[in-house]
C-alpha positions in Angstrom: 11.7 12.2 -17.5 13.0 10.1 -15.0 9.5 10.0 -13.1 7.8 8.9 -16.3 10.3 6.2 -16.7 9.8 4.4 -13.3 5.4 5.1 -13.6 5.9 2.7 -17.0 7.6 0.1 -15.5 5.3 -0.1 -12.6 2.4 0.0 -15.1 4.5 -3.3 -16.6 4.7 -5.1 -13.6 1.3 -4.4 -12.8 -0.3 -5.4 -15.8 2.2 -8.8 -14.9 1.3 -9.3 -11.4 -2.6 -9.1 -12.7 -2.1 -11.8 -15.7 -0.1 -14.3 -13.2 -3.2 -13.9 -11.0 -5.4 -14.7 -13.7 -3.7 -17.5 -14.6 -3.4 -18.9 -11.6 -7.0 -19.1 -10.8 -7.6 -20.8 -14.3 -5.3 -23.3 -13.8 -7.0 -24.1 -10.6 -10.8 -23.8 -10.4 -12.0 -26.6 -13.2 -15.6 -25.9 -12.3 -15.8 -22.5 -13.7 -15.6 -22.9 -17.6 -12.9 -19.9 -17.6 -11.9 -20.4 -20.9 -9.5 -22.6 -20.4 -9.4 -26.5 -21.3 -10.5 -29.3 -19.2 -8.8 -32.7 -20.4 -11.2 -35.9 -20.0 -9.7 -39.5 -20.3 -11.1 -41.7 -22.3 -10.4 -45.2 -24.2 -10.2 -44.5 -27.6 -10.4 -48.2 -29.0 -14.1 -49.2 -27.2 -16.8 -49.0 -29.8 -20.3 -47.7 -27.9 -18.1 -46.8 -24.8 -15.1 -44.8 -25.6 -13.5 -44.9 -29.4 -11.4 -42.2 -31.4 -12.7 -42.3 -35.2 -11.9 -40.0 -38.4 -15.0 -38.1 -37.6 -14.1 -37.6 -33.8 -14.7 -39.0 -30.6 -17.8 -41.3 -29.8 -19.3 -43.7 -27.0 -21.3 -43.7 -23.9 -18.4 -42.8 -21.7 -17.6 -40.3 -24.7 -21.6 -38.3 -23.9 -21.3 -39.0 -20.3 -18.0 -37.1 -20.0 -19.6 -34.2 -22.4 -22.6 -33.9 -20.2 -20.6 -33.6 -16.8 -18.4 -31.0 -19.1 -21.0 -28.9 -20.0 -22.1 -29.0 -16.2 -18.9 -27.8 -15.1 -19.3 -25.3 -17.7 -17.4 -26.4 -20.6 -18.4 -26.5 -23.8 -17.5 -29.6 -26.4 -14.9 -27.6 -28.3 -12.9 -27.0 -24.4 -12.5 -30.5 -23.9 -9.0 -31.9 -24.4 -9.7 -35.7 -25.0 -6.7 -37.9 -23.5 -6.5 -42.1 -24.5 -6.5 -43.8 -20.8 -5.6 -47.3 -20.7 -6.8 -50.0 -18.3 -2.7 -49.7 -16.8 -2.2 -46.1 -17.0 -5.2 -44.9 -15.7 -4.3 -44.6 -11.7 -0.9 -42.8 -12.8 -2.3 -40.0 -15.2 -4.8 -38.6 -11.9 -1.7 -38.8 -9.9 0.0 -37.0 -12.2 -2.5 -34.5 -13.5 -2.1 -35.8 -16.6 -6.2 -35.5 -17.1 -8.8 -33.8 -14.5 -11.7 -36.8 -14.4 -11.4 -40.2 -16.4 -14.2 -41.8 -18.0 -13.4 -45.0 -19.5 -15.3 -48.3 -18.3 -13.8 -47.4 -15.1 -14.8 -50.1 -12.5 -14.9 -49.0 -9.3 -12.9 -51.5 -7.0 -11.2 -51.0 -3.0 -8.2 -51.6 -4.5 -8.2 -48.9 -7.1 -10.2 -46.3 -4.1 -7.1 -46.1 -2.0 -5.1 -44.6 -5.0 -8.2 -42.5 -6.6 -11.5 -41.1 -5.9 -14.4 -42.1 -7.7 -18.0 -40.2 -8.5 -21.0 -41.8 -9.5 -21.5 -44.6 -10.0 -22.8 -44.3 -13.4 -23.2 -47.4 -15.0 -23.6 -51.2 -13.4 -22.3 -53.6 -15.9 -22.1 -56.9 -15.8 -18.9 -59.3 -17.0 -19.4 -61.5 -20.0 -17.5 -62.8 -22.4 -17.9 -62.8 -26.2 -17.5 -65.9 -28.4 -17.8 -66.6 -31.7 -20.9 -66.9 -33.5 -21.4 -70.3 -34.3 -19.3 -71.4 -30.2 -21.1 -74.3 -28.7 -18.9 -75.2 -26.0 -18.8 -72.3 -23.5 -22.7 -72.3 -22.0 -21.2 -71.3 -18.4 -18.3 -69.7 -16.6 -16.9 -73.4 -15.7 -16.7 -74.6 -19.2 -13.8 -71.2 -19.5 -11.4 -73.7 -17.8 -10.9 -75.2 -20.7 -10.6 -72.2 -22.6 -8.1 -69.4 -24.4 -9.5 -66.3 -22.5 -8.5 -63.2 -23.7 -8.2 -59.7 -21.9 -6.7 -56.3 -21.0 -3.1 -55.7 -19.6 -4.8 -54.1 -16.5 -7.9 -54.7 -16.1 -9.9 -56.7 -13.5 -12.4 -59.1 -15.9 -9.4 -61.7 -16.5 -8.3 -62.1 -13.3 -11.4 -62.8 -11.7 -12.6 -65.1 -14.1 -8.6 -66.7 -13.3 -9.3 -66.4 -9.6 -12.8 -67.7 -8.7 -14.4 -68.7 -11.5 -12.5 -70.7 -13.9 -8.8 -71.2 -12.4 -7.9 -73.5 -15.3 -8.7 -71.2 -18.1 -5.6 -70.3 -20.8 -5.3 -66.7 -19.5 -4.1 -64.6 -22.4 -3.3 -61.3 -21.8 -3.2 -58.3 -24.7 -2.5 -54.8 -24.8 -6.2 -53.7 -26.5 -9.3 -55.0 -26.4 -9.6 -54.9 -30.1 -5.7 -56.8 -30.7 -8.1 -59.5 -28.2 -10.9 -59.2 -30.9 -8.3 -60.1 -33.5 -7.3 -63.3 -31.6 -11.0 -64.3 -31.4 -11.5 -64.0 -35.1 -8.2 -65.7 -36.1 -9.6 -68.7 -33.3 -5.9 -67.9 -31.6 -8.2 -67.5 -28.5 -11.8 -69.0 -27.8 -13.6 -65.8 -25.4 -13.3 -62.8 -24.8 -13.6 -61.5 -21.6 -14.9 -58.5 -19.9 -18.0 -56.0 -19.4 -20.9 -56.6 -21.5 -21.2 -53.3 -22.2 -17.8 -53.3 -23.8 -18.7 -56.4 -25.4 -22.0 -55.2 -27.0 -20.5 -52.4 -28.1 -17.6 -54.6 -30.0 -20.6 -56.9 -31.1 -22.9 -53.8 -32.7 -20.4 -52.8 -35.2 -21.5 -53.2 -38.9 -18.0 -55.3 -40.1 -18.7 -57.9 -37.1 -22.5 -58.1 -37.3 -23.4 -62.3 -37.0 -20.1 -63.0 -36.6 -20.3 -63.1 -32.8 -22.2 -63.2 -29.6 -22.5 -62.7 -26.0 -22.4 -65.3 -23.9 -25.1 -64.3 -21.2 -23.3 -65.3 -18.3 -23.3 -61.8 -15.9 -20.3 -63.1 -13.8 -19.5 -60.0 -12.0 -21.0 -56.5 -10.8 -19.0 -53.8 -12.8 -20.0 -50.3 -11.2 -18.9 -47.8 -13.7 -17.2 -44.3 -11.9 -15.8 -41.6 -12.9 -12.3 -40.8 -11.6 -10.7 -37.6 -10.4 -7.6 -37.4 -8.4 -7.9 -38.2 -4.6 -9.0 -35.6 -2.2 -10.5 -33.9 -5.6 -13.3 -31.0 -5.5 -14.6 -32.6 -8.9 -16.2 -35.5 -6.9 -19.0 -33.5 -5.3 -19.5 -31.6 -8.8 -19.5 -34.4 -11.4 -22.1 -36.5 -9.0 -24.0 -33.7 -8.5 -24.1 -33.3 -13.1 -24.3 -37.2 -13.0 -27.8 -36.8 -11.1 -29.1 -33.9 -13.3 -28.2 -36.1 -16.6 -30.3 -39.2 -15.3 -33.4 -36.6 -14.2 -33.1 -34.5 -17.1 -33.4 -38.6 -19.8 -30.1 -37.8 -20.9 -28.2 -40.5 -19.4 -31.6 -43.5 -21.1 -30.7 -41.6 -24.4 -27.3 -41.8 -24.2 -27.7 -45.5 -23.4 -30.1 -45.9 -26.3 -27.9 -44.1 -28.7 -24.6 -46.6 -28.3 -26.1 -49.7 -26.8 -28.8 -50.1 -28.6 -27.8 -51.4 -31.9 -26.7 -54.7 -30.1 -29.8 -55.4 -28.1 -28.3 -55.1 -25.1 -30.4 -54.9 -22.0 -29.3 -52.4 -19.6 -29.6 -51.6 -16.0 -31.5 -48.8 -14.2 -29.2 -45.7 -13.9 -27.6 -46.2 -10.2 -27.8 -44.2 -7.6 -24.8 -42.4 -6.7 -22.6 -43.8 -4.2 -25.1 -47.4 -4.5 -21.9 -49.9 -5.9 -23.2 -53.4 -5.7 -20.9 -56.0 -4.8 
């Protein structure tokens, strides 16, 4: 009886010792597709890049991440998608909050020495976005006498501020859509940041003629996608990033979100090619 009792409890702690094992190497290997969720950061107010709608999630950064998902070896429904914004972005891989982000995610020196970056996987351009029927602003100099509208945290603002047009009215919001509001109500004259973003802003049905990019490519944006530094995901998601340009994925994906708005893409970079 008392031999019986002690063989079940070892069968317990066995059957313990074997889960904890299990769990630990799920929690830890996020290139295996173990069943397990793999949470992706994403903007989830970006229309054609990255937006959260009644019907789900949708935008370039929104197939991109899905692609590289599916590479890892996760399907759609294991994907846990988690808003990033422009400010919080550095923090959450720090954290662990997410395992990659892929959210118009410029890759700059400033933001390599806190996270790595794969890809790139996009080259943008800055440009602001006016209203329709805007005269005045033809060039980046003609911002200094502007209202110029953009992200807490992100880069476009400032280096419009910096070296292009140190005059300009620097307004600063917490979404890219509250700066879209501003535009409309003529509470600020441009809006300011990747024409990608901007296009994808422009192509929506409710705003259609009512405004219009300015043209003026100020900056290099290199789009990458960021993991936590000293990550094993950097090697894997460039190595998915390569298979979704060979395989047309990455044109149609373009296509699909872009499109609408006429905008005029770049060849698909070559990975680890960021243009200053």
């Amino acid at each position: 009886m008392k031999l019986r009792k002690v063989t079940a409890a070892s069968a317990v702690l066995l059957a313990l010792s074997v889960t904890a094992t299990a769990c630990g190497g799920d929690k830890d290997d996020k290139g295996s597709g173990d069943g397990k969720k793999i949470t992706i950061g994403i903007k989830f107010d970006q229309p054609g890049i990255g937006q959260k709608t009644p019907q789900g999630y949708s935008g370039f950064d929104v197939d991109v991440a899905t692609y590289v998902a599916k590479k890892l070896g996760y399907s759609a429904d294991q994907i846990e998608w988690k808003e990033s914004k422009s400010a919080d972005r550095e923090t959450m891989l720090k954290r662990g909050d997410v395992d990659f982000i892929a959210a118009s995610y410029s890759i700059t020196p400033e933001r390599q020495q806190l996270v790595d970056f794969a890809g790139p996987y996009l080259l943008a351009h800055q440009d602001v976005l006016l209203r329709a029927d805007d005269v005045t602003i033809k060039s980046a100099a003609d911002l200094n006498k502007a209202k110029l509208c953009s992200v807490t945290g992100s880069t476009s603002a400032q280096n419009v501020k910096d070296r292009l047009a140190p005059k300009a009215q620097l307004q600063k919001y917490p979404t890219y859509s509250a700066c879209l509001t501003g535009l409309q109500s003529k509470a600020i004259d441009a809006l300011t940041t990747d024409d990608s973003i901007l296009a994808g802003y422009a192509s929506q049905s409710q705003f259609k003629g009512k405004f219009k990019l300015g043209g003026l490519k100020m900056t290099n944006e290199n789009y990458g996608i960021g993991v936590k530094k000293g990550s094993d995901l950097k090697a894997k998601i460039n190595k998915a990033l390569e298979e979704m340009v060979a395989d047309k994925s990455w044109q149609k994906a373009v296509d699909k979100n872009f499109g609408p708005a006429g905008y005029k893409n770049e060849p698909a970079p070559k990975i680890g090619d960021i243009k200053s």
